[in-house]
N, CA and C of each residue as an Amber inpcrd file, in Angstrom:
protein
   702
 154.2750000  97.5780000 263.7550000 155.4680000  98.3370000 263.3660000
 156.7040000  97.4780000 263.6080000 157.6980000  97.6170000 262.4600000
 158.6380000  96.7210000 262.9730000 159.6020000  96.9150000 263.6680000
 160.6380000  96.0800000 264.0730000 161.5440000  96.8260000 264.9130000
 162.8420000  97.9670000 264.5310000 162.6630000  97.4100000 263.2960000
 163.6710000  98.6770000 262.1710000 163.2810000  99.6860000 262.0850000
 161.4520000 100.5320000 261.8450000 161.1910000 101.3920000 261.6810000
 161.1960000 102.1290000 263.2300000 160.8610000 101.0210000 263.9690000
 161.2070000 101.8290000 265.3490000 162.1750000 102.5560000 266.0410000
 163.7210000 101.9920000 265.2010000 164.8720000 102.3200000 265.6030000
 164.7320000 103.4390000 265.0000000 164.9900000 103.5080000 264.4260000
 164.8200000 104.5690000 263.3630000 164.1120000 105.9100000 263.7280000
 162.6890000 105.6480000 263.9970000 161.6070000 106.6390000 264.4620000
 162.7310000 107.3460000 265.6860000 163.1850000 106.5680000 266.7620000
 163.8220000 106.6200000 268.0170000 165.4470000 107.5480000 267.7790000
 165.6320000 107.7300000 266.4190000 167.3650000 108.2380000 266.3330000
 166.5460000 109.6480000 265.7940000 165.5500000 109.8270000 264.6830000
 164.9690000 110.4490000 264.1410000 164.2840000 111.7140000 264.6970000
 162.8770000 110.9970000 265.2980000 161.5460000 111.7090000 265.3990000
 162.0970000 113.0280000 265.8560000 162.8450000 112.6810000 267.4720000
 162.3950000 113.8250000 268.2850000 163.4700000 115.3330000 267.2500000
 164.6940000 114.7030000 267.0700000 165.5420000 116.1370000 266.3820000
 164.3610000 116.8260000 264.9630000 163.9370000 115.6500000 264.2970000
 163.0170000 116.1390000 263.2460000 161.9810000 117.7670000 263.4860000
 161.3670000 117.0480000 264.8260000 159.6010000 117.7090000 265.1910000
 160.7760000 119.0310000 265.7460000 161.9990000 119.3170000 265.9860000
 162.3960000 119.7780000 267.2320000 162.5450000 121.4040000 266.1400000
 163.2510000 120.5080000 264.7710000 164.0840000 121.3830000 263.4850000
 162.2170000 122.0020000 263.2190000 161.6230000 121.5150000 262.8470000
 160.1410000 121.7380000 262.4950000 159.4810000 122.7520000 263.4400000
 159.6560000 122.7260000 264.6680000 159.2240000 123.5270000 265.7550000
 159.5950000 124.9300000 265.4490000 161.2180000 125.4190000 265.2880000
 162.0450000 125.7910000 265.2240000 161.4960000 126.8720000 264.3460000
 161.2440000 125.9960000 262.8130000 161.3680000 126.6420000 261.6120000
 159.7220000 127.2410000 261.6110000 158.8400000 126.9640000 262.3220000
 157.8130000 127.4910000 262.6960000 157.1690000 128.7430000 263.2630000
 158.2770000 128.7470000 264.1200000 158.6440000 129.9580000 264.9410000
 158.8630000 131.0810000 264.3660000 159.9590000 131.0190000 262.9840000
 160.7890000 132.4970000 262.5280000 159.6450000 133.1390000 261.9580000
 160.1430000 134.5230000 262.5450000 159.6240000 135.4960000 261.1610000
 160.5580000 136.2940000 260.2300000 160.5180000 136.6330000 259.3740000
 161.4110000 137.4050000 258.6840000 160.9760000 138.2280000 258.4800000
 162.0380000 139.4330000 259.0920000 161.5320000 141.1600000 259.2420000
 162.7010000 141.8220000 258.8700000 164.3830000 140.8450000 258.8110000
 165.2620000 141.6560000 258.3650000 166.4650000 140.5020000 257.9630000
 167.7610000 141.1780000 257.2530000 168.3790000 140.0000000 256.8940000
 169.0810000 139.3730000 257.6300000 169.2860000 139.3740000 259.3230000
 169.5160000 138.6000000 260.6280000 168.6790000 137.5920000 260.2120000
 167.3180000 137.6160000 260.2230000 165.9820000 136.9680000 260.6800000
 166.1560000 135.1040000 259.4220000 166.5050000 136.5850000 258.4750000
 166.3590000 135.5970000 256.9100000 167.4640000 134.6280000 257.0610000
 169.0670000 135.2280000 257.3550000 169.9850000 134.3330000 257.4680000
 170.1300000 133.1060000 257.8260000 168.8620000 133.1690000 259.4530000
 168.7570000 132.1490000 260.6830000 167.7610000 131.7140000 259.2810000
 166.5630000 131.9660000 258.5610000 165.9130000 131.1370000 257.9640000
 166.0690000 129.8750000 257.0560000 167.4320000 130.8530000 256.6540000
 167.9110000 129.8120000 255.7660000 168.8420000 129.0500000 256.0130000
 169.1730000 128.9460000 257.7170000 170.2680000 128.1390000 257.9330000
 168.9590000 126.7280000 258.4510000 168.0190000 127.6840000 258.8330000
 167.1660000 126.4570000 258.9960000 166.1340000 125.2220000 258.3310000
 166.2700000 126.2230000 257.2220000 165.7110000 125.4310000 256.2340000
 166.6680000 124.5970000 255.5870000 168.2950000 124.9880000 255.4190000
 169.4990000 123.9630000 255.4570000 169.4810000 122.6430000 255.7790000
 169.2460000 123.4630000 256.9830000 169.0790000 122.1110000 258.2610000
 167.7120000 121.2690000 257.8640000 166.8320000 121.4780000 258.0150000
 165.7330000 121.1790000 257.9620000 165.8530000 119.8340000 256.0180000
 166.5450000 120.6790000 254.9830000 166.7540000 119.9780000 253.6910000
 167.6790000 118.3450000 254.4930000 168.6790000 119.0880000 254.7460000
 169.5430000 117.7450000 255.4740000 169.2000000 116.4630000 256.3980000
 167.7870000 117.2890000 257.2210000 167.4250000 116.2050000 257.8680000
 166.1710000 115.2370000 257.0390000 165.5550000 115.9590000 256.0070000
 164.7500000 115.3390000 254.7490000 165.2790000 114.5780000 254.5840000
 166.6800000 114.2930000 253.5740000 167.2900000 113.5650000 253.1630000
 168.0210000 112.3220000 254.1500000 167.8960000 112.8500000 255.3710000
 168.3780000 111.6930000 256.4840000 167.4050000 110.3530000 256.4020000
 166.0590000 111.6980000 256.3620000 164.6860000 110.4020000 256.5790000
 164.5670000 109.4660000 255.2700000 164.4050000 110.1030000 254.1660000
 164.6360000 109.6340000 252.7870000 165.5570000 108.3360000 252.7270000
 166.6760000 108.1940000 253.1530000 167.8710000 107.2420000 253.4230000
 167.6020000 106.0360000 254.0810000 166.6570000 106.6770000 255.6880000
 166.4250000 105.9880000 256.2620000 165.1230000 104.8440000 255.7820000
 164.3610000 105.4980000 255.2550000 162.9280000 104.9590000 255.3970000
 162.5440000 104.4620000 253.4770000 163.3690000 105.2250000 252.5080000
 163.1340000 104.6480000 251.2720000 163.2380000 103.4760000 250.8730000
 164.2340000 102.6810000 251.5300000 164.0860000 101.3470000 251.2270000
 163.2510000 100.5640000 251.7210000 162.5480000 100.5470000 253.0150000
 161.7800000  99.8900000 253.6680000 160.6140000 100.2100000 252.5700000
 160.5170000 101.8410000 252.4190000 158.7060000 101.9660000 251.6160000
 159.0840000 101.1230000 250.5690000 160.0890000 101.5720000 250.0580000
 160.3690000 100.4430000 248.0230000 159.8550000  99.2670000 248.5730000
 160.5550000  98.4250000 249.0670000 160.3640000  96.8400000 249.4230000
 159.1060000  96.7060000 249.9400000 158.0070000  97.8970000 250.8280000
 156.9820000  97.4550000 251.2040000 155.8510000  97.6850000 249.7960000
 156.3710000  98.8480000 249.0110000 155.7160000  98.9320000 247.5650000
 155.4840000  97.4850000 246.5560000 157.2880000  97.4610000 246.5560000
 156.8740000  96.3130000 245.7240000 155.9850000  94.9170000 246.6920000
 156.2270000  94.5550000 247.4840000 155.6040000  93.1720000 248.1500000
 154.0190000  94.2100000 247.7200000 153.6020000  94.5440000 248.1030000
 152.1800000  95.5900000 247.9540000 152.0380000  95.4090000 246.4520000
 153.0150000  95.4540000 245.4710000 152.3800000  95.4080000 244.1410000
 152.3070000  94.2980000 244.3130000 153.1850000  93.2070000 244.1900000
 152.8600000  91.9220000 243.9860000 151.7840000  91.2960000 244.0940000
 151.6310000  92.0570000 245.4700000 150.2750000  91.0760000 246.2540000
 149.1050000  91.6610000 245.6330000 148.9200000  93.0750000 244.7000000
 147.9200000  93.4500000 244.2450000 147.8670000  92.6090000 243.1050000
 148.9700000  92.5650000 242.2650000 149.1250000  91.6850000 241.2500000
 148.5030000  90.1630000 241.2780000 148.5780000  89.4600000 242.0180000
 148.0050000  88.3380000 242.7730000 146.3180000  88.2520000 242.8450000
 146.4630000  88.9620000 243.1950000 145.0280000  89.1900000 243.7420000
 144.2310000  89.5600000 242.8520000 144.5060000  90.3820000 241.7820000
 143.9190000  91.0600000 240.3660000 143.6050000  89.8390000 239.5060000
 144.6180000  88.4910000 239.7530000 144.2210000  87.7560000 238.6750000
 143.5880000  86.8270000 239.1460000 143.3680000  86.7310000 240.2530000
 142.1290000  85.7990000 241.0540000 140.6590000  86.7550000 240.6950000
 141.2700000  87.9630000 240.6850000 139.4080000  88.6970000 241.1310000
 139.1730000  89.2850000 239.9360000 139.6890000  89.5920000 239.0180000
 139.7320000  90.3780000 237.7040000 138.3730000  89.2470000 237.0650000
 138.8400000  87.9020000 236.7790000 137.8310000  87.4110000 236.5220000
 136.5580000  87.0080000 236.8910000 136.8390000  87.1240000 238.1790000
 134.9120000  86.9400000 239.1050000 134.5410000  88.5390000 238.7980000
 135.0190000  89.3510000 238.8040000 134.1770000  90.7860000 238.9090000
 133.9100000  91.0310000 236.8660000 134.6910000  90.4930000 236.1220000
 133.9830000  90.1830000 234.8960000 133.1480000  89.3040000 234.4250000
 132.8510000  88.4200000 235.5310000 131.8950000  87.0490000 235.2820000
 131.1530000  88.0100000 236.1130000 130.9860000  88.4350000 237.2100000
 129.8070000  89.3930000 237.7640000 129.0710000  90.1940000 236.9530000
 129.9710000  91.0670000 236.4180000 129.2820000  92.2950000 235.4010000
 128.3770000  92.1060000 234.6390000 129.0320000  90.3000000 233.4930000
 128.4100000  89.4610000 232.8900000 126.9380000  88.9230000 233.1670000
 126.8410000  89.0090000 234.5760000 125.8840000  87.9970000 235.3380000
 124.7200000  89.5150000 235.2260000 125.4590000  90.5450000 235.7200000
 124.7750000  91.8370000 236.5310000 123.9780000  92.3210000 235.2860000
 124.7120000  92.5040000 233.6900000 124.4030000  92.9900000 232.8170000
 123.1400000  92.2120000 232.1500000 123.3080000  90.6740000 231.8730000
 122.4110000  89.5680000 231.7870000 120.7380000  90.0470000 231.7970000
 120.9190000  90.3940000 233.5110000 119.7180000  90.1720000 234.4080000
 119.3720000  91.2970000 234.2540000 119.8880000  92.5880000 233.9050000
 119.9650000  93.8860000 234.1630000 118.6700000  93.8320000 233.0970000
 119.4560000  93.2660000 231.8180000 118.7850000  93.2920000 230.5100000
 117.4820000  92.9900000 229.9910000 117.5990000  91.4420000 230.9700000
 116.2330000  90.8270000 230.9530000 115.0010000  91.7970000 231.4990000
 115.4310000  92.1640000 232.7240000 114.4790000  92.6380000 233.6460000
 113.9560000  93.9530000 232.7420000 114.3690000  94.5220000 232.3310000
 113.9720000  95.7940000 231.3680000 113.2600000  95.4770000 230.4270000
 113.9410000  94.3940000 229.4000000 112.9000000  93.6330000 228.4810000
 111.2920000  93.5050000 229.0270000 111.4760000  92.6630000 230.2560000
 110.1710000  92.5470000 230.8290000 109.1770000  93.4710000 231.2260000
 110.2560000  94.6990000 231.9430000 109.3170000  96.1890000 232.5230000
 108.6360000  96.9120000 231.2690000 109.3860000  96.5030000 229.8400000
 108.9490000  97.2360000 228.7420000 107.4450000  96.4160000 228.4110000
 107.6240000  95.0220000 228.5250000 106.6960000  94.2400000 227.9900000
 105.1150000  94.1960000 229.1190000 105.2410000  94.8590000 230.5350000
 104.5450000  94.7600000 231.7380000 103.8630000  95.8890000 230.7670000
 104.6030000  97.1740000 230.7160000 104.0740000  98.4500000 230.4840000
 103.3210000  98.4190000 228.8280000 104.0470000  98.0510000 228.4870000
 103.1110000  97.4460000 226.6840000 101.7400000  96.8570000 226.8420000
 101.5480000  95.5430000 227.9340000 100.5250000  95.6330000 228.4290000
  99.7140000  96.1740000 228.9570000 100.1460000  96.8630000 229.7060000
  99.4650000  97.3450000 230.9840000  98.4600000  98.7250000 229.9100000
  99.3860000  99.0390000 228.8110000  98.8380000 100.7910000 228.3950000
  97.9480000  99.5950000 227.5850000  97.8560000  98.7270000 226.8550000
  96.7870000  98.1910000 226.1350000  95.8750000  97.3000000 226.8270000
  95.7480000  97.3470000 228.4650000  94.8170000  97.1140000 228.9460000
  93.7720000  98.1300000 228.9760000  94.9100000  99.2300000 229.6830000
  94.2340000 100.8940000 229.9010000  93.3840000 101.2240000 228.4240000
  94.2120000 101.1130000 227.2340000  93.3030000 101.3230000 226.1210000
  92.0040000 100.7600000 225.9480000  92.0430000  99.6980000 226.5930000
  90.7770000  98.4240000 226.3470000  90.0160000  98.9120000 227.5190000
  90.1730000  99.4240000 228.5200000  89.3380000  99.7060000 229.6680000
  88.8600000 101.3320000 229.2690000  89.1330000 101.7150000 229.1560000
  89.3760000 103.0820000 228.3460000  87.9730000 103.5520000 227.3660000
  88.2060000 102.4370000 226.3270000  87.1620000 102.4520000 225.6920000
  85.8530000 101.6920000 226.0470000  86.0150000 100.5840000 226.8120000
  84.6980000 100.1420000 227.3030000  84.1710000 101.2590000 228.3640000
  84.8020000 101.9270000 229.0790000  84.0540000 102.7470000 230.2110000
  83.6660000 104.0650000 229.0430000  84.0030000 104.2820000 227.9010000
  83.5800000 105.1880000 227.0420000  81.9790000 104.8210000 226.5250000
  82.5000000 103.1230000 226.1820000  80.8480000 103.0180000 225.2760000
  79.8020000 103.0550000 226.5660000  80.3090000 102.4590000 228.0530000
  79.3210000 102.5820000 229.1110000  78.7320000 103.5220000 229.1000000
  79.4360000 104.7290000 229.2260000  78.7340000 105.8820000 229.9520000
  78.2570000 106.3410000 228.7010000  78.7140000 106.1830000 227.1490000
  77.3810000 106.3800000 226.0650000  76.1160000 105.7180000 226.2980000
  75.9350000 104.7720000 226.6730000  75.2640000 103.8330000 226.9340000
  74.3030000 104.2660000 228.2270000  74.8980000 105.5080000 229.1860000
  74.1870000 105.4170000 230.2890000  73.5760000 107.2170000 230.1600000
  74.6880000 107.9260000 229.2650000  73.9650000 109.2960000 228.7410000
  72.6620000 109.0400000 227.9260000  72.4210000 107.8650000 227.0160000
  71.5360000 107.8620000 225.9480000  70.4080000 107.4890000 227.0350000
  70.1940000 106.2880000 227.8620000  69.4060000 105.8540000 228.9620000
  68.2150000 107.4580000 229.4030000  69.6940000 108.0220000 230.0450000
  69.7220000 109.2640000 230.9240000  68.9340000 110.2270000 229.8380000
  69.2250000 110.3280000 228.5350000  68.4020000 111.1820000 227.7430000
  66.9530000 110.6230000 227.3090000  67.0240000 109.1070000 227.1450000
  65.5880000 108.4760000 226.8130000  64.5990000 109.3200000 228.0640000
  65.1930000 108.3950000 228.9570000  64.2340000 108.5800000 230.2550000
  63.8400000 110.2370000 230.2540000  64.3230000 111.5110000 229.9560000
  63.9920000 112.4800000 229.9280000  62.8780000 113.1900000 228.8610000
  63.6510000 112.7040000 227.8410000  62.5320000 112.5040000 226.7190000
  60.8050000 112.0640000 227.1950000  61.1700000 110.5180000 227.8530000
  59.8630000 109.9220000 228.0820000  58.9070000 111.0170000 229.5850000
  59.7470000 111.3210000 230.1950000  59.2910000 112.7290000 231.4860000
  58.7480000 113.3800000 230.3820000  59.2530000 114.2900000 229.1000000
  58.4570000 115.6770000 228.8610000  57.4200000 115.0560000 228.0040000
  57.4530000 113.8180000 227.2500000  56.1740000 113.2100000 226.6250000
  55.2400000 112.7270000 227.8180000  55.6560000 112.5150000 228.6020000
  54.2600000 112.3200000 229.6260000  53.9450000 113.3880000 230.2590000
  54.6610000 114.5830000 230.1800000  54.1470000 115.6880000 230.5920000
  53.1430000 116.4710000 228.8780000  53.6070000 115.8350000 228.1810000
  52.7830000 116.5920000 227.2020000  51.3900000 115.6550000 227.3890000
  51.3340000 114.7840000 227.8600000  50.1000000 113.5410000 227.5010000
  49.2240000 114.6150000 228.2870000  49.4680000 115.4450000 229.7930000
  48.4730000 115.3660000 230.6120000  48.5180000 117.0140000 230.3730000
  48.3200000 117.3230000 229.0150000  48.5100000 119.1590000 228.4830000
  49.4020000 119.9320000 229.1870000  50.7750000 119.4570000 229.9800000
  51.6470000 120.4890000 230.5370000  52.6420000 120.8150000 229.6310000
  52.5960000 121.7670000 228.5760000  53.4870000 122.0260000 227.8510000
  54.4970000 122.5300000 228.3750000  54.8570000 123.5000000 229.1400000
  55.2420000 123.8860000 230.2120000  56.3560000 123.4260000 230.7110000
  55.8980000 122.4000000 230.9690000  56.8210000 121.4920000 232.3290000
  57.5960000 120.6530000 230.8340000  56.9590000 120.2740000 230.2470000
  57.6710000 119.2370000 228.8740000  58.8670000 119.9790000 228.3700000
  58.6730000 121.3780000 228.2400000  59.8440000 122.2210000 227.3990000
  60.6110000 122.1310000 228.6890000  60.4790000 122.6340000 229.9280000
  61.3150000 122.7780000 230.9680000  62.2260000 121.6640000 231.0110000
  61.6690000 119.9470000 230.9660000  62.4420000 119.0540000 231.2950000
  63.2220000 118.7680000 230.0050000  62.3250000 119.3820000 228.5190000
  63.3670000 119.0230000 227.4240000  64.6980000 119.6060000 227.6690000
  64.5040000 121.4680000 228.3750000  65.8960000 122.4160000 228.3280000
  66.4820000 121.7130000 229.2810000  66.2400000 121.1380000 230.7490000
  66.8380000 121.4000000 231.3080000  68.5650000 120.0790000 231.2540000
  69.3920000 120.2520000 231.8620000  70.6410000 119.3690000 231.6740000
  70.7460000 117.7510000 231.9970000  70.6510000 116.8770000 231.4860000
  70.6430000 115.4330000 231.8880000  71.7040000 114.9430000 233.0550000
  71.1970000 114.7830000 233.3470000  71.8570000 114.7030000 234.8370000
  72.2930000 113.1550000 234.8410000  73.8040000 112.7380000 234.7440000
  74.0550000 110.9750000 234.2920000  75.2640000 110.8680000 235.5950000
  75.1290000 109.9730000 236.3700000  75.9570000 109.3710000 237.2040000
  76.8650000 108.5740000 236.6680000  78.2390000 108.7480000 236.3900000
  79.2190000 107.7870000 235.9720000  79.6310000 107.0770000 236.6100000
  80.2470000 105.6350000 236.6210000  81.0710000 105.3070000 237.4100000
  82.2020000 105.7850000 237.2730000  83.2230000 105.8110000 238.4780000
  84.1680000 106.6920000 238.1570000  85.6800000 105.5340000 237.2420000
  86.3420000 105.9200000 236.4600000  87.4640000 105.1200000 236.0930000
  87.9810000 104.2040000 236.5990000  88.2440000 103.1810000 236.2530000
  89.1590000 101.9040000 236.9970000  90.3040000 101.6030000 236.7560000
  90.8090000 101.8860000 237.6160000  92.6340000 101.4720000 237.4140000
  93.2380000 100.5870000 236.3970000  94.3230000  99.8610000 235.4150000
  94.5830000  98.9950000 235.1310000  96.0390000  98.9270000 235.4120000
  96.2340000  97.9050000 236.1560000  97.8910000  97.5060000 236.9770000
  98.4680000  96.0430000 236.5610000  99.6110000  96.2410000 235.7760000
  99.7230000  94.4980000 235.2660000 101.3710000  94.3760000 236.5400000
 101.1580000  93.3140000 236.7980000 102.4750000  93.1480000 237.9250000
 103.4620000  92.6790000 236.9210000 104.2760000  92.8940000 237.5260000
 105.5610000  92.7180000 237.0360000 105.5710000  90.8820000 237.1940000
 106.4750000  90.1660000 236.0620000 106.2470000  88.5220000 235.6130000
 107.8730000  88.6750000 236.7470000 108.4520000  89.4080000 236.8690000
 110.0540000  89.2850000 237.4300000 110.0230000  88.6470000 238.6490000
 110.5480000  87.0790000 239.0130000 110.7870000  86.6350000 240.2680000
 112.0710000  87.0190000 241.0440000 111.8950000  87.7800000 242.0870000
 113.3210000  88.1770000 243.0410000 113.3660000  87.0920000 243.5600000
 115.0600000  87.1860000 243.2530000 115.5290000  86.6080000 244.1740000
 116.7470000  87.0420000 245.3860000 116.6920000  86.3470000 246.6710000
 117.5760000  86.7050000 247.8080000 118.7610000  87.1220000 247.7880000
 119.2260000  88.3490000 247.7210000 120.5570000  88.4370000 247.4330000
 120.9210000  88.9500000 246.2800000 119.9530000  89.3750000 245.3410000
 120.5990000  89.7740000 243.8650000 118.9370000  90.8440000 244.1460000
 119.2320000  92.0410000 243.7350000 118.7860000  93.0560000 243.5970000
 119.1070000  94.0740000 242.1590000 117.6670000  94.6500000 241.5350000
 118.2160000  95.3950000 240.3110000 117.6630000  96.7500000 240.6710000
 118.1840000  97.9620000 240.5060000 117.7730000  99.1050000 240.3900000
 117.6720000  99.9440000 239.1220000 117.3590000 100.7190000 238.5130000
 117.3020000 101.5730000 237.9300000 118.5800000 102.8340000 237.8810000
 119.7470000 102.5180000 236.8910000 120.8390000 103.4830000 237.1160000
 120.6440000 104.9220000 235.6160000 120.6740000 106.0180000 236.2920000
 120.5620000 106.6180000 234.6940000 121.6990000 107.0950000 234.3060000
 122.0480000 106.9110000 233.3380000 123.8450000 107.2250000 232.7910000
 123.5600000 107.9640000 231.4290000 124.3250000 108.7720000 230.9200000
 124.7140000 109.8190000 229.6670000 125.9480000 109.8640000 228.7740000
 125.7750000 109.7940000 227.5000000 126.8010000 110.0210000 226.8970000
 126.4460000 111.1300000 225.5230000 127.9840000 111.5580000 225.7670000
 128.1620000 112.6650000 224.9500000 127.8120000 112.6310000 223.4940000
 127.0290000 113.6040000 222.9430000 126.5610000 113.3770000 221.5880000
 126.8670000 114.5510000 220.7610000 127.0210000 115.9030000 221.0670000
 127.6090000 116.8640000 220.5820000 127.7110000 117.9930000 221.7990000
 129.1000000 117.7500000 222.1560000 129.9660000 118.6010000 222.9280000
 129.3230000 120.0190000 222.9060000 129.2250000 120.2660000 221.4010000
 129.3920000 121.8220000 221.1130000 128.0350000 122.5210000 221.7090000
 127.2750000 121.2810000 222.2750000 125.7390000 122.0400000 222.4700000
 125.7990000 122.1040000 224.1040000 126.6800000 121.1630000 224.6350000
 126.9170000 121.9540000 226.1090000 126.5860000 123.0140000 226.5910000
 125.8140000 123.2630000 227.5720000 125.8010000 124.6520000 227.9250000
 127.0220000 124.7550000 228.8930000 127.3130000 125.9030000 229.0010000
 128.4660000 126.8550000 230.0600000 128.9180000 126.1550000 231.3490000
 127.7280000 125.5920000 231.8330000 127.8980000 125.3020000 233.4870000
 127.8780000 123.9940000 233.6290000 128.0340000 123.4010000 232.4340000
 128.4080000 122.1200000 232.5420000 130.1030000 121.3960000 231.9940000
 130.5470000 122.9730000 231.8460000 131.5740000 122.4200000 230.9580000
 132.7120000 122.6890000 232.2270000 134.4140000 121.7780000 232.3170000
 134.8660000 121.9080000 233.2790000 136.2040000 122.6810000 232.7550000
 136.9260000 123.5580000 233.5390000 137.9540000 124.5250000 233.4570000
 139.3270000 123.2390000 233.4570000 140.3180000 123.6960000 232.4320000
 141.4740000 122.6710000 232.0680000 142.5140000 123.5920000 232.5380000
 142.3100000 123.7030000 233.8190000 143.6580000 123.8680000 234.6260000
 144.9090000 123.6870000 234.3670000 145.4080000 122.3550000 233.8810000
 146.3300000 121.8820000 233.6450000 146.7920000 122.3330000 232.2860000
 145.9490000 122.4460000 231.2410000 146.3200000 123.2880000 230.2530000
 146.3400000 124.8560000 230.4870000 146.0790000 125.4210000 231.4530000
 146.0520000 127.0720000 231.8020000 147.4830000 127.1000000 232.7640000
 147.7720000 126.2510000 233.1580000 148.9790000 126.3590000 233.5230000
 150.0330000 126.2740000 232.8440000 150.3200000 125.0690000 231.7360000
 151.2720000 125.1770000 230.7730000 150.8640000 126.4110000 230.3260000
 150.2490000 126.9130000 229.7410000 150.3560000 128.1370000 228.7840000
 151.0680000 129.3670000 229.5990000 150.7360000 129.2200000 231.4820000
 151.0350000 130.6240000 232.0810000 152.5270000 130.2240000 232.5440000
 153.1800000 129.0920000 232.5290000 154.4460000 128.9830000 232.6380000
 155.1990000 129.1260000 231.2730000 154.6970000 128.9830000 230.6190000
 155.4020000 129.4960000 229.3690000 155.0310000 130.9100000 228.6200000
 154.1550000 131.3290000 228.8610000 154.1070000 133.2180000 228.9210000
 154.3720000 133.8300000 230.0470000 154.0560000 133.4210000 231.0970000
 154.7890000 134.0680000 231.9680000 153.7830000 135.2410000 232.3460000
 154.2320000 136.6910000 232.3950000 153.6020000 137.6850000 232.3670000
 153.2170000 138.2710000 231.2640000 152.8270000 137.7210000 230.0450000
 152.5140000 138.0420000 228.6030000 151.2540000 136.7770000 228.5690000
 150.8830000 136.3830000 229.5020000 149.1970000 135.3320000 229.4080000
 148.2540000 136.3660000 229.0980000 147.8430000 135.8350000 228.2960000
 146.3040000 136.7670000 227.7490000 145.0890000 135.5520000 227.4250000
 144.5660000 134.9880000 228.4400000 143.6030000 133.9290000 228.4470000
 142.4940000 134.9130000 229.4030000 141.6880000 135.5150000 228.5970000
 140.4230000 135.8450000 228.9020000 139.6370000 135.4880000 230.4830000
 139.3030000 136.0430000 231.3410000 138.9080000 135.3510000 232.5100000
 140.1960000 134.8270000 233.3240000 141.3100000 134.9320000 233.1220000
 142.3170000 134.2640000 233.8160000 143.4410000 134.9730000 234.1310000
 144.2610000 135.7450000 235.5600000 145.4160000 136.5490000 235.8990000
 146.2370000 135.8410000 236.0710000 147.2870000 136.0740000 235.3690000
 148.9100000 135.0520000 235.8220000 149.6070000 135.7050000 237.0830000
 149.8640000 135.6780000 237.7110000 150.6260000 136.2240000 238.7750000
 151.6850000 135.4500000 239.6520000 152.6730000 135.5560000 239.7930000
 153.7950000 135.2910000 240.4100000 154.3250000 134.9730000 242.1720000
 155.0110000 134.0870000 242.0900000 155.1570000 134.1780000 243.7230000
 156.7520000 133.7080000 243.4760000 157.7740000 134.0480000 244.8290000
 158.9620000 133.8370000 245.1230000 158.8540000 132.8940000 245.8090000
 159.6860000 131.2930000 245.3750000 159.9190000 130.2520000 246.1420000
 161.0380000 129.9940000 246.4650000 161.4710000 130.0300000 247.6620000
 163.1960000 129.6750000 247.8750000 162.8090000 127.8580000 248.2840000
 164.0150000 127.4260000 247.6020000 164.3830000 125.9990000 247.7210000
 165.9950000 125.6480000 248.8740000 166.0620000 124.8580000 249.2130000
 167.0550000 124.5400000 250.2370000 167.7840000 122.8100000 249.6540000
 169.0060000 123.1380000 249.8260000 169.7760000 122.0350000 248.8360000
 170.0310000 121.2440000 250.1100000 170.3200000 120.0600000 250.4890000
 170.9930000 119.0360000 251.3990000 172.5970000 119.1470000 251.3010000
């Protein structure tokens, strides 16, 4: 803090918090009460404008040095954080290219595994049905008709192996310090299909309209109503 704002704080603070205390205190219950209110809020406008006097030029001059130096600084960094984006978007791009091209594989491995574990287990039902076949013909060899129809009805019983995964890794080498995630973002394509609870209330336009009707607003869902503000001049 410097030594100007200190002086300052030091002629200031304490009468400020003292007027503030003060004006904290009233209530207004009659026009005694109100009179003192508004001598204090007088007071209170006058000592605003003391601080204003005091302290506006210091904020201006600390504003502008503050723009400057943002100014400064914007044209050093403006271009690394657009050579970043550049860099971010690049890699962003590639890496997706690739996750598309992992997964392109990967489902036409699955297709290819897919169908070989299909012709297998044709391959191991037909087995599974020979061999049953050959049970009720050797049961017919030794006159058990019987037992031959039984093993023709009964259900072939085939052990599958069960499915095998297919996983293609990702070709993407990380590197230290540069990381990509997955961001999901939206853009608007027809407003009009919005539903209700996504749409946001324009305040700022419900206000122009209720300062300029006044007590004649007729905006559906919305009460205009009024309040008394007293202002205090310096």
């Amino acid at each position: 803090m410097s030594t100007e704002i200190a002086v300052i704080e030091a002629a200031i603070f304490a009468p400020a918090k003292e007027l503030a205390t003060q004006a904290l205190a009233i209530r207004v219950t009659n026009n005694q009460d109100r009179a003192c209110a508004a001598a204090l809020g007088l007071g209170i406008a006058s000592m605003a404008k003391r601080v204003h006097e005091s302290f506006d030029p210091i904020v201006d001059a600390n504003f502008k040095a503050h723009r400057v130096a943002v100014a400064q600084r914007a044209a050093v960094l403006d271009p690394l954080e657009s050579a970043k984006r550049h860099l971010a978007s690049a890699i962003g791009g590639y890496d997706q290219e690739m996750e598309r091209q992992r997964r392109a594989e990967e489902q036409r491995l699955q297709n290819e595994q897919r169908e070989r574990e299909a012709q297998e287990n044709a391959r191991l039902r037909r087995e599974a049905e020979d061999r049953q076949l050959s049970e009720a013909e050797a049961a017919l060899e030794i006159g058990d008709a019987d037992l031959a129809e039984a093993i023709v009805s009964a259900p072939t019983l085939v052990e599958l192996p069960p499915p095998m995964p297919v996983i293609v890794p990702s070709a993407v080498q990380a590197v230290s310090g540069a990381s990509t995630r997955t961001v999901w973002k939206f853009k608007i394509v027809d407003a009009a299909k919005i539903p209700r609870e996504y749409l946001a209330v324009d305040e700022v336009k419900i206000g122009g309209v209720v300062r300029a009707m006044k007590g004649a607003t007729n905006i559906p869902g919305v009460q205009a109503y009024s309040e008394a503000v007293t202002a205090f001049r310096s």
